[in-house]
N, C-alpha and C positions, 0 to 999 in steps of 0.2 A: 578697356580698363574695367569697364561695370563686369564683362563676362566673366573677367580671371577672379573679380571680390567672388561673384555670385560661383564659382566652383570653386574656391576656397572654402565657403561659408560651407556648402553641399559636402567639403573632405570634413569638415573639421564638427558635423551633426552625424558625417556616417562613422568616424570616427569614436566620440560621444556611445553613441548606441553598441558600436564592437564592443569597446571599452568596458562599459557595465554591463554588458551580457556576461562576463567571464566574472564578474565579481564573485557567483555564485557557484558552485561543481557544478549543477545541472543545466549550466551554458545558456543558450537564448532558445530555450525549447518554445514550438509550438503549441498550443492547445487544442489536444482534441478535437473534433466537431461534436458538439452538444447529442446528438442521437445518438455515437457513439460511445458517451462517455456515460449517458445515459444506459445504456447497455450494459454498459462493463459493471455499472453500479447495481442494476439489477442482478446481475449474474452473480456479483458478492453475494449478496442477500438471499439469492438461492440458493450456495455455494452453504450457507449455515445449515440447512438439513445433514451435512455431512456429521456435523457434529449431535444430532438427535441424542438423548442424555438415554441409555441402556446399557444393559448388562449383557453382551452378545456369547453365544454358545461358540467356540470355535470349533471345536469337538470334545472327545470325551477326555473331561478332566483340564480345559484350558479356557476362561473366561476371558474377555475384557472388559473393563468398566471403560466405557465412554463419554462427555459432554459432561463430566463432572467438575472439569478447570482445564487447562490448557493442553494437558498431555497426559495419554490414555495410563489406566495400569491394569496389569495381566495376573490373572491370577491361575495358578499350576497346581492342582490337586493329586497328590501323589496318596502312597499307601497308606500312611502313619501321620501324615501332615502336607503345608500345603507351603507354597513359594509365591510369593510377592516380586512380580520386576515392577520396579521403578512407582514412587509412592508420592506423587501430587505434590503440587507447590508447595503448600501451608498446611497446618494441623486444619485450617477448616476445610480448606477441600478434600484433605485425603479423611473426615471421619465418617461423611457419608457412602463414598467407598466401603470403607470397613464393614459398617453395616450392610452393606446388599454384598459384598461377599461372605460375612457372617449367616447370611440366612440361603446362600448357598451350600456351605459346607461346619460344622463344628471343629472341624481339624486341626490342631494347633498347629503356629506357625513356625517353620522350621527352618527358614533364611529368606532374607531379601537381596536382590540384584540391582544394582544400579545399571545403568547401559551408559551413562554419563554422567558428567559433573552438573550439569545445566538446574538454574534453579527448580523448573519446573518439575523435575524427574527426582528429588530428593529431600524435600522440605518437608514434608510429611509422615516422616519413619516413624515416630516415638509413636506416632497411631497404632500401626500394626504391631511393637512390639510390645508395646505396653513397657511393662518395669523388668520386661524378661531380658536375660543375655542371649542374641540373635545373630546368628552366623551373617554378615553383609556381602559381596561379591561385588567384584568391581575390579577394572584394570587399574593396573597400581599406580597410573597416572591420575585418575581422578582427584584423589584429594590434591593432590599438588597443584591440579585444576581450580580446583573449589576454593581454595585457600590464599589461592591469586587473587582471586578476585572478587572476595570478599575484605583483602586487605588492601592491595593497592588501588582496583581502577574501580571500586563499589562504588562510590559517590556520583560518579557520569554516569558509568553504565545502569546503574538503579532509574537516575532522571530518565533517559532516553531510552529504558525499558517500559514504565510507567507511559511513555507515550507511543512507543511504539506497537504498546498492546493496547491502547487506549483505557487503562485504568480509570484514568478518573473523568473518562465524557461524561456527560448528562444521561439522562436516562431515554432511550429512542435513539442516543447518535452511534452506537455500540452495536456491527453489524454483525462482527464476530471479528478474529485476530487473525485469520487466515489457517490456522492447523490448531484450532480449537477454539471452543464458543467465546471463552476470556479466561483471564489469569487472576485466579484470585489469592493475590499475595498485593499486599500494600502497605504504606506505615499502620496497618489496624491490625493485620494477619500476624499469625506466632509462627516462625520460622521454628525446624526440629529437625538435625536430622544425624542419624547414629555414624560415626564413620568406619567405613568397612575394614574386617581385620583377615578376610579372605582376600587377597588381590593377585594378580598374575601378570605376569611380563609377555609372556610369549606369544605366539601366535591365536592359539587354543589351548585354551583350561578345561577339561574333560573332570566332571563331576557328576556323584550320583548323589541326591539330595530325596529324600520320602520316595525312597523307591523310583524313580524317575533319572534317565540317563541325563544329563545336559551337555552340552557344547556349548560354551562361553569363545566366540572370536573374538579379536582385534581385528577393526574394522573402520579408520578411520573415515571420519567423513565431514559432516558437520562439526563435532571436535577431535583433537586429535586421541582422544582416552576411551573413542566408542569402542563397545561391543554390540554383537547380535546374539541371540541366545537361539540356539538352535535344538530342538527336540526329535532326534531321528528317528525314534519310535513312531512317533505322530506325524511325521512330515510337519512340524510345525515351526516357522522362523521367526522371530521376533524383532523385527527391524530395527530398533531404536529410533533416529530422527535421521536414518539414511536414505528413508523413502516417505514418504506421505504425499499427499492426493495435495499435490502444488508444486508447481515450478521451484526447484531448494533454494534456499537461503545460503547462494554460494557465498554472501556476502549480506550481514544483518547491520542495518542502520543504528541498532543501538551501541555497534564500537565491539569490534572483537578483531583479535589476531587472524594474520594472514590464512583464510582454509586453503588448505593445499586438495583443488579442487579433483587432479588426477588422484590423489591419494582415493580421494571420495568415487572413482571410476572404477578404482582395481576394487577396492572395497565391494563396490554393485556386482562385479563379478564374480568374489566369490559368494554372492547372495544364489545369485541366478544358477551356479554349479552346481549346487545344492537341491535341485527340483524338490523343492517346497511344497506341500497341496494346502499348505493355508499360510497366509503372510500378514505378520499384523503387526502394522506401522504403530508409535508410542504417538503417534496424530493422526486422527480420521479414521476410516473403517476399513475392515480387514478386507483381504482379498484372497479369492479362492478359485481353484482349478489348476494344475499345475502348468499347461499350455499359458492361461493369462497368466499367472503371476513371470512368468519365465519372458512373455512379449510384456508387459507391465516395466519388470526392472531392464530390459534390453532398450527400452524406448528412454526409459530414465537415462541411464547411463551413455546411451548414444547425446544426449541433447544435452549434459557436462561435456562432454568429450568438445562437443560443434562448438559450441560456446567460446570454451578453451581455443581449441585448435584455429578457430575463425579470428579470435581476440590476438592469438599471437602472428598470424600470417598476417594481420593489419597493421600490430604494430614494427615489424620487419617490411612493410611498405612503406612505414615512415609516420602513419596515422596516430595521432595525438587521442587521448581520452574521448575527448569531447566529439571526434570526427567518427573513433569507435563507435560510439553509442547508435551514430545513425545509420551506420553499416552492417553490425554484426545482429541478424536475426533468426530467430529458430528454421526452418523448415518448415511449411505447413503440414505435410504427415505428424509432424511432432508436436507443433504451436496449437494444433485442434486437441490432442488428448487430454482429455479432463483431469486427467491428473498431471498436467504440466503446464497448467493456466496459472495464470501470474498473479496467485490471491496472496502470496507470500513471498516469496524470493521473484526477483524481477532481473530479467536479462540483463538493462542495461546497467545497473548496480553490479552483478557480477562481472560485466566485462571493468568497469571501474577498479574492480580489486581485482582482476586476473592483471589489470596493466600495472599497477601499483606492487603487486606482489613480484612481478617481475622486473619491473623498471623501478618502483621507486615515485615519488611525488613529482619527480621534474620530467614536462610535458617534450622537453627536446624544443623549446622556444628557447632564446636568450633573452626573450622579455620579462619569463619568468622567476628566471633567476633570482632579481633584486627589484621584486616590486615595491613600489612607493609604500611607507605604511598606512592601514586602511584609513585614519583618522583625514590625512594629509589626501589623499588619493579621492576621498566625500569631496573632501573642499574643492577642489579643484572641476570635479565633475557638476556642485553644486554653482559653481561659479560659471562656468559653462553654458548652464542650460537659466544661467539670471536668477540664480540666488536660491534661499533654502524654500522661501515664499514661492518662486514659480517653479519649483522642483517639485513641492507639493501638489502646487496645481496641477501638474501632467500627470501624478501620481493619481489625482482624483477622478481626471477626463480618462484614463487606462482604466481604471478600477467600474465607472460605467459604462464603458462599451466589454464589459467585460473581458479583459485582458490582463488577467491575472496574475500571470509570474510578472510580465512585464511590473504591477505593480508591487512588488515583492520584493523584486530588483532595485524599482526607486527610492519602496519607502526604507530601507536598508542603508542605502547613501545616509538619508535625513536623518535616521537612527545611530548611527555612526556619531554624527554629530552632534545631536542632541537625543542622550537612549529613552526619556521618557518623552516625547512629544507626543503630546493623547492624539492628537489628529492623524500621524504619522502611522504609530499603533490600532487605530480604530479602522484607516485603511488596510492596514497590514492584515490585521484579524479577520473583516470580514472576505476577506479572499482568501486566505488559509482559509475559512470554512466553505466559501465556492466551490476551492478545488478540494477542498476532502470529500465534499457529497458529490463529486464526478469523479472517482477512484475505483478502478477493478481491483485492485492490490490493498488488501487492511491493513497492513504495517502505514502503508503512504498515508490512505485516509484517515488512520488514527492517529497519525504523528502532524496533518496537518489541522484536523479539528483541534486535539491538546493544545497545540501551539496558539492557536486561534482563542484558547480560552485563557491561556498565558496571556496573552497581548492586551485584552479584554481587559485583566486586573482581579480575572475572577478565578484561578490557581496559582497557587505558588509550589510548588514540590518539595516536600521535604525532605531531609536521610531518610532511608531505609534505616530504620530499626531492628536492633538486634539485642535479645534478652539474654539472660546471664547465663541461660542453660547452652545457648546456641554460640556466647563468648567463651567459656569456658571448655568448648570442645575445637575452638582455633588453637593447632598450637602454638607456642612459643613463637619458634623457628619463622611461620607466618607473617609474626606482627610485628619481630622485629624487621624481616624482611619490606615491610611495607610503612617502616619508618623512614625511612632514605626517603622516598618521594613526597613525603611531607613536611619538611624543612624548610622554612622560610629564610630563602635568599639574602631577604634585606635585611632581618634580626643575626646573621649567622655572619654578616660579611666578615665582620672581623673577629670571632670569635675562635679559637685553639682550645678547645677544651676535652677531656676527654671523661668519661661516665663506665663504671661498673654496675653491670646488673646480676644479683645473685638470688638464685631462688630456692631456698634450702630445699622445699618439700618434694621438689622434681632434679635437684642436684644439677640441675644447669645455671648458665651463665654467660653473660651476654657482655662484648666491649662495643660504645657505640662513640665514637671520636668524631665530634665538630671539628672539620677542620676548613675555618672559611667560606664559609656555603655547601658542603658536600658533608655528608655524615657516611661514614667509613663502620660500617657493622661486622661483627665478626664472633663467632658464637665458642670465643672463648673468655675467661678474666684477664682483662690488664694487670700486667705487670707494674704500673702505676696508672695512675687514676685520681684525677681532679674531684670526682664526688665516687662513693658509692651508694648505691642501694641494694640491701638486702628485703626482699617481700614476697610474701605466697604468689605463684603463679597465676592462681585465680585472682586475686585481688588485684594483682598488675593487671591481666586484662580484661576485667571489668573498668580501670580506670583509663586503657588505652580505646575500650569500645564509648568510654566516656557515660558510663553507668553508675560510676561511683566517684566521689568527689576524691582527691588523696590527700588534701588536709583533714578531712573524716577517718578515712584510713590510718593517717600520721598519728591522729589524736587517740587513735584506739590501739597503738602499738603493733600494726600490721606490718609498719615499714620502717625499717632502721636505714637511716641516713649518715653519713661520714663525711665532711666535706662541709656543710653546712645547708641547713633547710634552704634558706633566702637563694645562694647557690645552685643546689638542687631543685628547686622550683623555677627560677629562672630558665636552666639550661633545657627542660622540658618546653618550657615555655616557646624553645625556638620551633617546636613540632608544631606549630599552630598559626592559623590565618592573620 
């Protein structure tokens, strides 16, 4: 009888421990051994030389400015003027740019390039053109890119950009971001940026720009809207974020749509067709010789392809996420190249979205299916292990022998159930900062010191900020598209109502129908309509970026109402937390 208690008790603790290992995505992982992690930490910190702050010659007439914020920009000196790809975060980072290409050339500027939507590569424009009208380039997906997500998924993705670049560490815990020194764009920085009115659909855009041939690709890879700028004159390729010196970001932690990681494969190869003699990534420093760069992107693109190819052959074995990660590994010819060490994008994160992308969230368990909810599932696990008091306990005795995620794991239960528990938090935080300072990868490190000073009480994150110049240039189409997902459910349950928006000075017009929780947008006028509103476009979204108050608005005759104020204010009112 004692032996069958004493193996019950043995099921029902290994149990207990399965159980919360999987609370988390990153499962019951090991830790490191300390030399090693000690290693990988140094090797970041060496890994910042990459980003040294200069102005490099590539050849005659094609600069890069480097280590000036998170992603490089190019400058193309042509006969009559000169061409700008891709122009820094924020107006502050791109004005010291301007200046050390200002005292390379006097040439006016005669277009800018985007190679993508990505904050980093576009926030900075109104530098270079000043108050001039400036030819932009860009695939015609771009803004439709930028415009996303700046409307609908800005508010996460901002949070978890901020820590995933480590914005706001302390000073000393900022080793660099992995594909540049740091980003400097924050709620302090002034976002700007011109949207392009040259774009192309097709494969290649062939332009001659200040005497200079270019080659504009499509080239997806990191997003689906990149281009690479090719210069055939020169042998010179301009990578965008398809290549740079680190394992890619087949998958970024701060939340983005599925990368279609083969797309990013055919992509590489029409890089490498091209025999290149200078290759210059929009991160880290250029590469030269046409032999390397041709074995440089051959190695890239073979170690997407493994990744892929090994992630789906495992999971056509039946292999779950979690069993993935500990299976699928580079090759060491491949895992050794310095430019495909894990300071940014991490293997086991892309095999995570390569399963996801093709499968979906459901792991092929039926346990999954209809898990307990978490509030309910703490209790139970708390009750388990003898209550919230001796859950903390383990969490304490974990947290000194060093065993970190484990207390991660625990203090997460006790958070669950109680979210401010200082003691709960103060564990939590100081292991988020153990394991940030044992991190090869600075997205990891940065994302667990941030969190670590969340926990603390000493950040809180705020919106990104966006000023009128930078509201004013979202269209219409944009905001109201990114009004649907902010509709509060429980003001809206029983609500039928329907809303006109007219905007004389841009001759559009917007129908947006509460109907029960779902708001139904449609970018024409109701044919009837519970309220309308007529108002300048700018003035509606300054009030939709929450700039401008719209009973100031109302009071100054910017916005005719029908229907009734009280009404009209209300029915907005369902847009809001």
């Amino acid at each position: 009888m004692r032996s069958t208690i004493l193996k019950d008790t043995v099921r029902v603790w290994i149990l207990i421990s399965m159980s919360v290992c999987i609370l988390i995505i990153t499962g019951c992982s090991k830790e490191k051994p300390a030399t090693v992690a000690a290693d990988e930490d140094k090797e970041l910190a060496e890994h910042t030389k990459e980003f040294k702050q200069d102005i490099i010659k590539i050849t005659d007439g094609v600069y890069a400015a480097i280590g000036y914020g998170l992603a490089n920009s190019i400058l193309i000196e042509g006969k009559d003027g000169v061409i700008v790809v891709d122009v820094m975060e924020s107006v502050e980072a791109a004005m010291p740019v301007k200046k050390a290409f200002d005292k390379i050339t006097s040439k006016p500027l005669k277009a800018l390039i985007y190679t993508h939507y990505h904050a980093d590569h576009v926030f900075g424009a109104s530098v270079f053109t000043g108050n001039k009208k400036i030819d932009v380039y860009s695939h015609e997906k771009t803004m439709e890119e930028l415009d996303r997500v700046t409307t609908v998924t800005q508010e996460v993705t901002y949070k978890r950009a901020m820590r995933m670049f480590g914005t706001f560490l302390k000073e000393g815990e900022l080793e660099n971001c992995g594909i540049g020194p740091f980003l400097k764009f924050n709620d302090r920085t002034t976002m700007s940026y011109i949207r392009p009115d040259r774009t192309f659909s097709g494969d290649i855009f062939k332009v001659n720009i200040a005497g200079i041939n270019l080659e504009l690709i499509h080239a997806p890879g990191e997003t689906d809207d990149q281009i690479v700028v090719w210069i055939p004159d020169k042998k010179v390729l301009i990578a965008a974020d398809n290549f740079y010196k680190s394992f890619p970001n087949l998958y970024t932690i701060r939340g983005t749509r599925y990368r279609d990681v083969l797309a990013w494969v055919r992509s590489l190869d029409k890089m490498r067709s091209l025999n290149a003699d200078y290759l210059i990534p929009c991160h880290s420093r250029p590469v030269s010789g046409a032999g390397t760069i041709y074995e440089t992107l051959t190695d890239y693109r073979d170690a997407i392809q493994f990744v892929h190819d090994q992630t789906i052959r495992g999971i056509n074995r039946g292999l779950t996420p979690d069993k993935l990660v500990e299976t699928v590994r580079l090759p060491q010819h491949l895992s050794d190249k310095p430019y495909l060490r894990e300071y940014y994008g991490t293997v086991a994160w892309s095999v995570r979205n390569i399963y996801n992308g093709y499968l979906g969230w459901f792991s092929g368990n039926s346990t999954d299916l209809n898990p307990l909810p978490l509030k309910e599932r703490a209790e139970r696990f708390a009750g388990l292990a003898g209550g919230k008091k001796a859950l903390l306990e383990h969490a304490g005795k974990a947290g000194a022998k060093g065993d970190n995620q484990w207390v991660l794991e625990l203090t997460d239960i006790l958070l669950a159930l109680e979210p401010d528990m200082r003691e709960a938090l103060d564990l939590k935080a100081s292991s988020l900062r153990r394991l940030g300072l044992l991190q090869g990868n600075a997205n990891a490190r940065n994302y667990y010191l941030s969190q670590a000073i969340e926990a603390e009480g000493n950040l809180k994150l705020s919106k990104a900020k966006i000023d009128k110049e930078l509201a004013h240039r979202i269209p219409l189409a944009a905001i109201f598209n990114g009004m649907s997902v902010k509709l509060n459910p429980d003001k809206s349950s029983d609500i039928d109502k329907t809303a006109g928006f007219y905007f004389p000075d841009t001759k559009e017009a917007y129908t947006v129908h509460v109907r029960r929780g779902v708001a139904v947008i449609e970018p024409i006028f109701p044919q009837k309509a519970d309220i309308t509103i007529t108002i300048v476009s700018n003035t509606w979204k300054e009030i939709a970026a929450k700039l401008s108050n719209p009973a100031i608005a109302l009071a100054k005759g910017d916005v005719k109402i029908e229907g009734g104020i009280i009404n009209a204010v209300n029915f907005l009112g369902l847009f809001s937390d």
